[in-house]
N, CA, C and O atoms as CSV, one atom per row, in Angstrom:
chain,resi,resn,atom,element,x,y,z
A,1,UNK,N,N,23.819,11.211,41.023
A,1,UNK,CA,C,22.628,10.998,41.810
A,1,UNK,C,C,21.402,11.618,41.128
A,1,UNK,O,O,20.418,10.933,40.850
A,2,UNK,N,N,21.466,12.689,40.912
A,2,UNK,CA,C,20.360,13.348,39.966
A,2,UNK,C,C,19.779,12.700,38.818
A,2,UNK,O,O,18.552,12.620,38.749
A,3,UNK,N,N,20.595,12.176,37.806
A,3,UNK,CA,C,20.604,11.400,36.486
A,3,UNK,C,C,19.643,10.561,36.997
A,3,UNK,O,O,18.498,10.677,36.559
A,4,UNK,N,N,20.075,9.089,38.502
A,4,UNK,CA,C,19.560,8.081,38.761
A,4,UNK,C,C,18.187,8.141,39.171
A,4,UNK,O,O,17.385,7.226,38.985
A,5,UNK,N,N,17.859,9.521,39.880
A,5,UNK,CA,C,16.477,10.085,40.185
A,5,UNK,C,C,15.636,10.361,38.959
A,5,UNK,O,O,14.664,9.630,38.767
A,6,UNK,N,N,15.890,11.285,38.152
A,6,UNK,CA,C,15.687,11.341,37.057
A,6,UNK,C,C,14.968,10.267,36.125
A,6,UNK,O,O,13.876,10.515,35.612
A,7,UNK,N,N,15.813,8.746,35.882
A,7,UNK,CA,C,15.624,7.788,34.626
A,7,UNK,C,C,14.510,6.922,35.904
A,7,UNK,O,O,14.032,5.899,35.414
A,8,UNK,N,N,13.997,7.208,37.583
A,8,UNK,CA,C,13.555,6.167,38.221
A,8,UNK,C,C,11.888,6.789,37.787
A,8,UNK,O,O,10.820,6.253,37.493
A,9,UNK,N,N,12.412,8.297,37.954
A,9,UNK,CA,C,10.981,9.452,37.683
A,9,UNK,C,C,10.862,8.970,36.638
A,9,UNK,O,O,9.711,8.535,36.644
A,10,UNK,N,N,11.463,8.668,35.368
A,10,UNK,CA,C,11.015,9.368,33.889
A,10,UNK,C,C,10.039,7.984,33.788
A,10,UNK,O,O,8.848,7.829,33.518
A,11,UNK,N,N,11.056,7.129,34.113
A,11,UNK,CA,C,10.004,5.404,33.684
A,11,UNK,C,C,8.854,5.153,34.464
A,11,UNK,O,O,8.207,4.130,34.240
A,12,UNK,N,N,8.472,6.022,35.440
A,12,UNK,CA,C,7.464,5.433,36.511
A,12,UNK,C,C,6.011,5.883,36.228
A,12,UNK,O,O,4.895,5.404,36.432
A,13,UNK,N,N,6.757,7.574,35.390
A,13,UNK,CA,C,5.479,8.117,34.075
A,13,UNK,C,C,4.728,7.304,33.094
A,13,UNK,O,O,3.531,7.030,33.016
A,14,UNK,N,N,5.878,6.954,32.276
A,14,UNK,CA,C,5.612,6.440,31.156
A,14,UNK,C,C,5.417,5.244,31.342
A,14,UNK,O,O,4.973,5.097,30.203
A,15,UNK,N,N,5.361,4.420,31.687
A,15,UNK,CA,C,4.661,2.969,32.862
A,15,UNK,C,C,3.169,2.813,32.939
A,15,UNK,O,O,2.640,3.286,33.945
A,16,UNK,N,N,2.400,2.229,32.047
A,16,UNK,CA,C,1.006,2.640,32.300
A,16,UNK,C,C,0.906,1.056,33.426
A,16,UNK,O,O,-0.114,0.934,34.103
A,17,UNK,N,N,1.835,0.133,33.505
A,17,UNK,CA,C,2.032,-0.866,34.093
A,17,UNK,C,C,1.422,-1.792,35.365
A,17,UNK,O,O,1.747,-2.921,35.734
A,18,UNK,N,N,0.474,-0.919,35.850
A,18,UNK,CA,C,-0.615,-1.367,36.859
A,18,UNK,C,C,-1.599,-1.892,35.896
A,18,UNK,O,O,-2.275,-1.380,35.004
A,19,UNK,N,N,-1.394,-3.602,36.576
A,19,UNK,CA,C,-2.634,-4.779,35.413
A,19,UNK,C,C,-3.233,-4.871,36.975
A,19,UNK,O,O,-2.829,-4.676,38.122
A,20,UNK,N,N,-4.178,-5.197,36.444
A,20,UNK,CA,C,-5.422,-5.772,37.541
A,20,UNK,C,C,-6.027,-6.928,37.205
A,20,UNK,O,O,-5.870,-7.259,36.029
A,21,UNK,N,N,-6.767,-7.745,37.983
A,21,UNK,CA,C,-7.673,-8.791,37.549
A,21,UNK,C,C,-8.182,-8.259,36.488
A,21,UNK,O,O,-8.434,-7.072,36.281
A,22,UNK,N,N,-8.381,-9.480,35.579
A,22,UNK,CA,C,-9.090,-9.058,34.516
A,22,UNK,C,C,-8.748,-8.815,33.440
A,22,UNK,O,O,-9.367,-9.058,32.404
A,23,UNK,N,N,-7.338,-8.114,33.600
A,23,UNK,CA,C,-6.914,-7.761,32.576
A,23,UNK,C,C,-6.007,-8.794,31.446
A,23,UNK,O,O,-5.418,-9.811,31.812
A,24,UNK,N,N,-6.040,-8.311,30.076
A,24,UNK,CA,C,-5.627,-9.261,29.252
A,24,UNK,C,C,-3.713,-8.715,28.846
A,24,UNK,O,O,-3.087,-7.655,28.840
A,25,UNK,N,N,-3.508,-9.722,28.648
A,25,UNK,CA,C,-1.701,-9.604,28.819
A,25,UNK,C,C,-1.158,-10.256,27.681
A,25,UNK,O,O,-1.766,-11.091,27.011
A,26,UNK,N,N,0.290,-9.759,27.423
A,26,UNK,CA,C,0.893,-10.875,26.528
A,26,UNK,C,C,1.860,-11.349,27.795
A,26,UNK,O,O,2.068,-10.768,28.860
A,27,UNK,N,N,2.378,-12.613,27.296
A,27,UNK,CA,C,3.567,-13.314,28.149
A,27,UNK,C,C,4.757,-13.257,27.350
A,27,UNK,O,O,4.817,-13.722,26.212
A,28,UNK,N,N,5.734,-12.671,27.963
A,28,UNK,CA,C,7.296,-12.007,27.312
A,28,UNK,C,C,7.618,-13.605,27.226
A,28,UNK,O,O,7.517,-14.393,28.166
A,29,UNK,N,N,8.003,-13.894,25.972
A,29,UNK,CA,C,9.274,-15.217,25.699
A,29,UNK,C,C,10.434,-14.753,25.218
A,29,UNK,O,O,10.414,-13.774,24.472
A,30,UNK,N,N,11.615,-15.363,25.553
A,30,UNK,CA,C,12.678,-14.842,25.359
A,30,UNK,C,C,12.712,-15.621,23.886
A,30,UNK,O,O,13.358,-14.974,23.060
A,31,UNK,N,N,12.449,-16.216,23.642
A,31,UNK,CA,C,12.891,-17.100,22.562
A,31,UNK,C,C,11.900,-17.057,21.086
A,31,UNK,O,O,12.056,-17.808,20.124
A,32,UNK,N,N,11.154,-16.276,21.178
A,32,UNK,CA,C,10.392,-16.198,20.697
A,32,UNK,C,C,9.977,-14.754,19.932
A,32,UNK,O,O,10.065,-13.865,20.779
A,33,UNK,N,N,9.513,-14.148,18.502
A,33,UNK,CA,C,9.038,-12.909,18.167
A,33,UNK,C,C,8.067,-12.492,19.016
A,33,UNK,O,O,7.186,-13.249,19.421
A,34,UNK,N,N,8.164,-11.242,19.349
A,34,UNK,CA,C,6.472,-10.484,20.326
A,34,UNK,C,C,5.564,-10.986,19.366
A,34,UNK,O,O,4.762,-11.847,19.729
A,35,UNK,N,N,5.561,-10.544,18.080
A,35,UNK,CA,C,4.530,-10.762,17.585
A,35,UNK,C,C,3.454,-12.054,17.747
A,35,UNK,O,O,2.254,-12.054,17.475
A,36,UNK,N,N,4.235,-13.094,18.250
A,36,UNK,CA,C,3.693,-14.184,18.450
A,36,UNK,C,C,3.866,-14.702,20.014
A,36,UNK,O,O,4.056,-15.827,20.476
A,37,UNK,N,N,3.771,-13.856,20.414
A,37,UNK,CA,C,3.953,-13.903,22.161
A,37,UNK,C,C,2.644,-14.463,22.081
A,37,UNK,O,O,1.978,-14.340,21.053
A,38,UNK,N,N,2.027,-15.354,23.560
A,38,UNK,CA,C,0.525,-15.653,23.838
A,38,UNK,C,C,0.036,-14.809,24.102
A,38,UNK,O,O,0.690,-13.771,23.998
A,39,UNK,N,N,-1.515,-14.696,24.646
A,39,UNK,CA,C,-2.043,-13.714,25.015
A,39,UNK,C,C,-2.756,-14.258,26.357
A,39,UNK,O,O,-3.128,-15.425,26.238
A,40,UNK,N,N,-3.032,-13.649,27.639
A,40,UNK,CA,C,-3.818,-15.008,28.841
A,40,UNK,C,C,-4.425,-13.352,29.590
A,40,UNK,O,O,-4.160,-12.151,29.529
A,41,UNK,N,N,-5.482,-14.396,30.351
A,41,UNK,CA,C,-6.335,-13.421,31.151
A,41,UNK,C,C,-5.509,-13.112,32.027
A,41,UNK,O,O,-4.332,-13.429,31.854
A,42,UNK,N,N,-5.893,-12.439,33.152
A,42,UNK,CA,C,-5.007,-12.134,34.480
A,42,UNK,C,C,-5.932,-12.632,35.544
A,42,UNK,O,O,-6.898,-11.920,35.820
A,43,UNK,N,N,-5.752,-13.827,36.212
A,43,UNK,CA,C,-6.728,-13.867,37.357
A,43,UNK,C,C,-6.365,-13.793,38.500
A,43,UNK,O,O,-7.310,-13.734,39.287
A,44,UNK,N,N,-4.860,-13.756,39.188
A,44,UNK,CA,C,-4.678,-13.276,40.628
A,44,UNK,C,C,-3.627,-12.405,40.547
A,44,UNK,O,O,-3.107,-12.255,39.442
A,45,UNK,N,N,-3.274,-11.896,41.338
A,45,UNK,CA,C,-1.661,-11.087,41.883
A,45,UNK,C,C,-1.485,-11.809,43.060
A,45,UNK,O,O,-2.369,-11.835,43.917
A,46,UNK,N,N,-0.092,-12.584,43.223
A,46,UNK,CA,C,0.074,-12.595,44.238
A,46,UNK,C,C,0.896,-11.876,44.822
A,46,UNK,O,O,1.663,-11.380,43.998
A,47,UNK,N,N,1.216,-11.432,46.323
A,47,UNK,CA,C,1.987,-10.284,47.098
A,47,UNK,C,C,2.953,-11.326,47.718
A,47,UNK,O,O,2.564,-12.347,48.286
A,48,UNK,N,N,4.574,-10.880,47.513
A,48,UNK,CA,C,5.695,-11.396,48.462
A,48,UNK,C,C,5.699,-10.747,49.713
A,48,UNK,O,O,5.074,-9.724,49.992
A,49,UNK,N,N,6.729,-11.656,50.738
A,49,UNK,CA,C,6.365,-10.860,52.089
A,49,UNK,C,C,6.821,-9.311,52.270
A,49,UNK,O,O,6.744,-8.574,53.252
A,50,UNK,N,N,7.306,-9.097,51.007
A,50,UNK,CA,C,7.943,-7.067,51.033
A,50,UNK,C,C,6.867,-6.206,50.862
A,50,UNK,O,O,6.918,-4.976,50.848
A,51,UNK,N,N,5.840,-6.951,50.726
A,51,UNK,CA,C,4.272,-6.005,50.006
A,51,UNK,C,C,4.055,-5.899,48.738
A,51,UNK,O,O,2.952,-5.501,48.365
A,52,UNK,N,N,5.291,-6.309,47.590
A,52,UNK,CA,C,5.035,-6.014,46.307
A,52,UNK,C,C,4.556,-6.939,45.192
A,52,UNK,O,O,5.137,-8.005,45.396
A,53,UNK,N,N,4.022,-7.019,44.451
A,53,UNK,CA,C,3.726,-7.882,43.710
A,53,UNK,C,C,4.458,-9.037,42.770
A,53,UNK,O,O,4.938,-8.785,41.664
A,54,UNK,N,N,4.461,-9.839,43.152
A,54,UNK,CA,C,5.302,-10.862,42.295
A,54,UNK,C,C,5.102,-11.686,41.155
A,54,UNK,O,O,5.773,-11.844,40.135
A,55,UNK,N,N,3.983,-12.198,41.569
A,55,UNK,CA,C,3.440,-13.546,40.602
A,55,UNK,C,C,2.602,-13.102,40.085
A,55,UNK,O,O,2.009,-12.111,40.509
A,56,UNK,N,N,2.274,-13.803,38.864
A,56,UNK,CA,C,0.917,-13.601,38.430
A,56,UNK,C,C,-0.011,-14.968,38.049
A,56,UNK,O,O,0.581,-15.977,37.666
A,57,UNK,N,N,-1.458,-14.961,38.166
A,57,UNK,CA,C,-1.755,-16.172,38.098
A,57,UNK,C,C,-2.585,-15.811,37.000
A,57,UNK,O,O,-3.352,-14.848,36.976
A,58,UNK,N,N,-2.235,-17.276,35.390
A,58,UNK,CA,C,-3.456,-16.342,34.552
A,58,UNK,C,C,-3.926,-17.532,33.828
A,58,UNK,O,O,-3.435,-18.655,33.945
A,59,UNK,N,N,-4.833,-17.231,33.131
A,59,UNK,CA,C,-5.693,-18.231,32.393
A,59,UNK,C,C,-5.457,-18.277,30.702
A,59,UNK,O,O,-6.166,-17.424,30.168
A,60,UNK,N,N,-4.887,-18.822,30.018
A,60,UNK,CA,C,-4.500,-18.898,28.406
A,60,UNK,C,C,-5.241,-19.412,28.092
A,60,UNK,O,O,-5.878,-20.274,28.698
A,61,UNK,N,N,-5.407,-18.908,26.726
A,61,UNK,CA,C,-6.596,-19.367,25.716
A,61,UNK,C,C,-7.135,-20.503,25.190
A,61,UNK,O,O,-8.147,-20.691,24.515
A,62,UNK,N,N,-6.035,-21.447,25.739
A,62,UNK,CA,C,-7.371,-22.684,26.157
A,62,UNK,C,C,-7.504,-23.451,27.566
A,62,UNK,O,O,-7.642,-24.596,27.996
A,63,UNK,N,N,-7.401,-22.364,27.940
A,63,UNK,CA,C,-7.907,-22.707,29.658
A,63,UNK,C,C,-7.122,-22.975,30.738
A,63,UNK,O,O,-7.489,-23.072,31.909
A,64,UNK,N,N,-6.156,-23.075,30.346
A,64,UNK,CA,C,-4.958,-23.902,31.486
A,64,UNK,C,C,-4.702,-22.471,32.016
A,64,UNK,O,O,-4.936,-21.320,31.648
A,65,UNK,N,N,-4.015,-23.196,33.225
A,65,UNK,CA,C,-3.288,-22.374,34.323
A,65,UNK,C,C,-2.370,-21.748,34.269
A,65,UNK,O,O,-1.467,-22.584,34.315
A,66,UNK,N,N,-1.888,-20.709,34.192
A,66,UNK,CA,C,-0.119,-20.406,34.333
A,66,UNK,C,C,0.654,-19.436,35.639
A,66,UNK,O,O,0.001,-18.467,36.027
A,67,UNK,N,N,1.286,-19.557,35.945
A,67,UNK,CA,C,1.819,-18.864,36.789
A,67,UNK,C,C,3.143,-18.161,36.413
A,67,UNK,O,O,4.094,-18.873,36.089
A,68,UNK,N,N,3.285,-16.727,36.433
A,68,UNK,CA,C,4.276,-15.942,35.741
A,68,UNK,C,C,5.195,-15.018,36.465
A,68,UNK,O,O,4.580,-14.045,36.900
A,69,UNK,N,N,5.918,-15.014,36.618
A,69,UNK,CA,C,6.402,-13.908,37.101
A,69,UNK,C,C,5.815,-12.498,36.715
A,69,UNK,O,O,5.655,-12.229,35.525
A,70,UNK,N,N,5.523,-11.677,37.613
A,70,UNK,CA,C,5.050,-10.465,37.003
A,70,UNK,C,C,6.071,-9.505,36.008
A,70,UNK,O,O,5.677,-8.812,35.071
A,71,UNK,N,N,7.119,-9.615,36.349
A,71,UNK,CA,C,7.759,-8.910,35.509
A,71,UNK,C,C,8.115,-9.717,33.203
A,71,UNK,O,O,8.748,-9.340,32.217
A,72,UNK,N,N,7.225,-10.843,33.566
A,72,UNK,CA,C,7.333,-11.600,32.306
A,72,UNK,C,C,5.592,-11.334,31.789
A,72,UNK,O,O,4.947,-12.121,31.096
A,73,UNK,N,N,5.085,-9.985,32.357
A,73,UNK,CA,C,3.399,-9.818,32.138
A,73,UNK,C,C,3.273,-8.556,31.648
A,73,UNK,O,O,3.273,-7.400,32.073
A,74,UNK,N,N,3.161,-9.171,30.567
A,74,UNK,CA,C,2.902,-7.494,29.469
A,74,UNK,C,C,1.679,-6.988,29.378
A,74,UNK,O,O,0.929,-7.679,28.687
A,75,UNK,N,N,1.035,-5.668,30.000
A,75,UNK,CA,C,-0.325,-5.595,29.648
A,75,UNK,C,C,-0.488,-4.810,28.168
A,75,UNK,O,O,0.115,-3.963,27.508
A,76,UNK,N,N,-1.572,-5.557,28.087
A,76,UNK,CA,C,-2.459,-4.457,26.846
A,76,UNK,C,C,-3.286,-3.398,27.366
A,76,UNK,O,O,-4.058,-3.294,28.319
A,77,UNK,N,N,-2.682,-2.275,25.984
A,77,UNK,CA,C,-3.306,-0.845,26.222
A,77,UNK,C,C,-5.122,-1.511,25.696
A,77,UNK,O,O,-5.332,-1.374,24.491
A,78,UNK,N,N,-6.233,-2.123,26.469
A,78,UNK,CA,C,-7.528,-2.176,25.850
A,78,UNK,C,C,-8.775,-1.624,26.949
A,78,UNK,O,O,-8.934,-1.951,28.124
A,79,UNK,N,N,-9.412,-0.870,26.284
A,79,UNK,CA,C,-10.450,-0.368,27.571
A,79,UNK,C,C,-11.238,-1.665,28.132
A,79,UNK,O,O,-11.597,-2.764,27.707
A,80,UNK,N,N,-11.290,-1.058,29.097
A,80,UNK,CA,C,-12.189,-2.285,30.414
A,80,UNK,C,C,-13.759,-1.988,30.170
A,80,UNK,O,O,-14.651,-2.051,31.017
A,81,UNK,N,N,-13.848,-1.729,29.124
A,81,UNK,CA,C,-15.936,-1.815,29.193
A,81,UNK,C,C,-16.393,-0.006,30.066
A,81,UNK,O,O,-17.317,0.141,30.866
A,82,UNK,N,N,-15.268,1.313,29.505
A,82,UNK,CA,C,-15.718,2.165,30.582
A,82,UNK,C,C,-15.649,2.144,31.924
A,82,UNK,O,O,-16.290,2.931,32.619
A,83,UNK,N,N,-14.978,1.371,32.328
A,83,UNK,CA,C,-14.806,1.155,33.905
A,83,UNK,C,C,-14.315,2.614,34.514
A,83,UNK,O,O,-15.061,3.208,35.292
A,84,UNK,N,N,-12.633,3.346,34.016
A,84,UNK,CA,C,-12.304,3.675,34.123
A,84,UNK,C,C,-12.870,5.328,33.514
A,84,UNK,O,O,-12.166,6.281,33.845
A,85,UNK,N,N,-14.115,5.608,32.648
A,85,UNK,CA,C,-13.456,6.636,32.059
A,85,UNK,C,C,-14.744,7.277,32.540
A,85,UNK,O,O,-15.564,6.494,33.020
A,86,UNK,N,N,-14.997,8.275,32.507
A,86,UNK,CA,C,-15.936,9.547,33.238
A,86,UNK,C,C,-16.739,10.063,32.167
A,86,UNK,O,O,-16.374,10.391,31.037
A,87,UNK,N,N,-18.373,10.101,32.899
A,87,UNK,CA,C,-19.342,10.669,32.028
A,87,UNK,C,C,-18.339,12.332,32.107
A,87,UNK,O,O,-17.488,12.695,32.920
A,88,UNK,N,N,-19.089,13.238,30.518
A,88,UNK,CA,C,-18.608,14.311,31.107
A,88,UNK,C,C,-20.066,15.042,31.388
A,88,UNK,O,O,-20.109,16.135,31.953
């Protein structure tokens, strides 16, 4: 029981994994090198009836629609324009 607490804590750290609108993503292919994974905007989250996030709705680089499972939505580590970071 400890161990299972443990590996739920350790990954939930190291998880920078909260994407938001806006944000730019790769899309996991199984079949495919990362290196050449796509890259698509993020334009909705949708919520299942448990409260958690499921889908993702995003826009690829030449415009079309996609709809993803969230867990197939890789974000990129890229700053948001300072959104996030504090005068000091």
């Amino acid at each position: 029981m400890e161990l299972r607490s443990f590996h739920v804590i350790s990954q939930q750290k190291g998880r920078s994994g909260k994407v938001r609108t806006g944000d730019i993503v790769l899309l996991q292919e199984d079949r495919t090198p990362r290196r050449i994974w796509k890259k698509a905007r993020l334009e909705e989250l949708k919520v299942g009836r448990d409260g958690a996030t499921r889908t993702a709705v995003l826009r690829g680089a030449n415009g079309n629609v996609l709809v993803r499972p969230i867990q197939l939505v890789i974000p990129l580590d890229v700053d948001h324009g300072g959104e996030d970071v504090e005068d000091p």
